[in-house]
Every structure is written in C-alpha cells, then in structure tokens.
matplotlib code that plots the C-alpha trace (Angstrom):
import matplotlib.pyplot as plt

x = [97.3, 98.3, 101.0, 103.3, 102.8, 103.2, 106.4, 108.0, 106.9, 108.9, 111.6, 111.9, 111.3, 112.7, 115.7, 116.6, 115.0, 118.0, 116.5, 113.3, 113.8, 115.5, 112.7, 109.5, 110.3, 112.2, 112.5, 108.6, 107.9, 109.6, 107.5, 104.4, 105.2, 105.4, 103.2, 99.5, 98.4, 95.7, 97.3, 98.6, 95.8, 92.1, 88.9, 89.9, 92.7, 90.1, 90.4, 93.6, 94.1, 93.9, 95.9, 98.9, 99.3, 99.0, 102.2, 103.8, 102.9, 104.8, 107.5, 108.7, 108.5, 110.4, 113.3, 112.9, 113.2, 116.4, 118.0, 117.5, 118.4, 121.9, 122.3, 119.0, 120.8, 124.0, 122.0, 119.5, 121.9, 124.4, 121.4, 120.4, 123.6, 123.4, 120.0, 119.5, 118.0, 114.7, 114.2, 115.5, 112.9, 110.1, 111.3, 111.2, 107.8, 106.5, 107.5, 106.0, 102.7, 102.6, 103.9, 100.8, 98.5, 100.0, 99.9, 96.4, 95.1, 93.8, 94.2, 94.4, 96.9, 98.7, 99.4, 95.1, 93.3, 92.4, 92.5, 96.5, 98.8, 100.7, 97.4, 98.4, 96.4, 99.2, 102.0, 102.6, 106.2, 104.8, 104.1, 107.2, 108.9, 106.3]
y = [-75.7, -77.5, -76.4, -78.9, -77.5, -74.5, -74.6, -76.7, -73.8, -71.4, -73.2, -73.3, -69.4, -68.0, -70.7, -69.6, -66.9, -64.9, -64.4, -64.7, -61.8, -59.4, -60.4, -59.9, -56.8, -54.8, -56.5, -57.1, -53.6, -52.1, -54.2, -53.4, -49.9, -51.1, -54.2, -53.6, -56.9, -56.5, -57.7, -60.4, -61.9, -60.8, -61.8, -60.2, -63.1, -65.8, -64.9, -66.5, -63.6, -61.2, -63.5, -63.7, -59.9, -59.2, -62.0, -60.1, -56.8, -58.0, -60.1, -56.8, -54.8, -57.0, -57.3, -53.2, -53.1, -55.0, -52.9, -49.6, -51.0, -52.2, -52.5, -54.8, -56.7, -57.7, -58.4, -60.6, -62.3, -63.6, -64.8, -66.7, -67.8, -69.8, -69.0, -67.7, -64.0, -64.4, -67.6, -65.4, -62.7, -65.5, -66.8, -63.8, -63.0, -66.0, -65.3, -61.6, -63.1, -66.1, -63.7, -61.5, -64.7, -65.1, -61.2, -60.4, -63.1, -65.3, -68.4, -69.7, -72.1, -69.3, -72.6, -74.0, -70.3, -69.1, -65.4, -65.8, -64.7, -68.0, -70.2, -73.2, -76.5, -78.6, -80.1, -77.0, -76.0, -77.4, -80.3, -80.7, -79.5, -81.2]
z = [-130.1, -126.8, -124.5, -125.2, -128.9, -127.7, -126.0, -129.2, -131.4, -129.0, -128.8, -132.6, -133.1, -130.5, -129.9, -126.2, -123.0, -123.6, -127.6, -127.1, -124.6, -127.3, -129.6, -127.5, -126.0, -128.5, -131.7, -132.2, -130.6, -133.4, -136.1, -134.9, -135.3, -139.5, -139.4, -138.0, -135.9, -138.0, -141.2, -139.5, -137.9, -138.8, -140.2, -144.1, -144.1, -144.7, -148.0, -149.4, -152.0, -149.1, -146.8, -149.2, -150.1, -146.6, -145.5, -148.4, -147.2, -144.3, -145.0, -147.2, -143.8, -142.0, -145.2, -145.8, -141.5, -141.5, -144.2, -142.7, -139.2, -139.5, -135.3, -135.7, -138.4, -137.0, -133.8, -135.4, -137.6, -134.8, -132.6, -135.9, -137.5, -140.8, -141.4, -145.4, -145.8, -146.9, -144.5, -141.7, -142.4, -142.6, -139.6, -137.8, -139.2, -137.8, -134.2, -134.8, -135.7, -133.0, -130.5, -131.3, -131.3, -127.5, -126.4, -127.8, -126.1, -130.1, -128.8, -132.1, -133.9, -136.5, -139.1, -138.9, -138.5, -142.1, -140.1, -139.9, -142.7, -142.0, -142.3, -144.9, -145.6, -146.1, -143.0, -140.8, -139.2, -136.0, -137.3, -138.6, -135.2, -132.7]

ax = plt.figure().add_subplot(projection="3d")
ax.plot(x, y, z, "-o")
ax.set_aspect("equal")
plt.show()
C-alpha cells in the first residue's frame, strides 16, 4: 500500500485527528482487550474458512462491545452519524485491524494479504476510496 493510499484509507476510517485520536488510543485499546491481533491478522487466515469465522468472531465483539458500553455507543455514534449498525461495526472493525497492520509494524495491505480477516479478491474499499 503506498502512502498516498495510506493516508486516503485514514481519512475514510478514521474521518478527522480529533476521531482518529478517540479511536487509536482508547477505543481500539478496549478491543484488543476482546479481539486478539491474532485473529485479525495471522498466517491461519489464509485459509478463507478460517478467515471468515474469525471476521465473524470479531465483528460479534465489536456489536456485543457496543451493547454493553453505552458511553462507547453514544460516543461512537455521534462521531459517525448516519452510518447503519452493522456497517458501523464493520467499519469500525476495519480501522481496528488497519490500525494493528500500522502499530505492529505488518506492512501489509489489510484488503490483498490473505493473512487479514478483511482480505477479498474482488474491488477493495481503497480502491473504491483511492
């Protein structure tokens, strides 16, 4: 992934600093207290049966998260306005996981890895975004 990708794919997920600052350092602390790195990026995720129960794994930790943190919720919610439920929880997801590409130093694209959960063969978000 270039930079210029890169700084698109932020823009998209994390929508402005002030955001992207809640989510970094204390919304995606919390989920990796309920969603190993591991199921979201690993060698066990080439395998797309793998791959897809672990995304579900998480995407049902990040739903079952919001739920039981109503502060989280409303927080989350007016940051994303007009976003639907279940894309909202994808959404976030997808930051979680690119975030950990960017922390854990994987410099891997998260949409053309097979080790991601968010690995696809067809048009990626960036690609729609970039």
């Amino acid at each position: 992934m270039t930079k210029e990708e890169k700084m698109s794919l932020l823009k998209f997920l994390y929508l402005n600093e002030e955001t992207q600052t809640f989510l970094c350092n204390d919304l995606f602390q919390e989920f990796m207290s309920i969603i190993p790195k591991t199921k979201c990026i690993c060698i066990d995720n080439i395998g797309p049966a793998t791959r897809q129960n672990n995304f579900n794994e998480a995407l049902v930790s990040v739903h079952n998260f919001l739920i039981k943190n109503n502060g989280y919720k409303v927080m989350i919610e007016k940051a994303f306005s007009g976003y639907e439920q279940k894309f909202l929880e994808a959404h976030l997801l997808m930051g979680y996981v690119f975030y950990i590409a960017l922390t854990e130093n994987k410099d891997i694209d998260i949409f053309n890895d097979k080790s991601s959960i968010f690995y696809t063969e067809g048009p990626s978000v960036l690609d729609m975004i970039y």
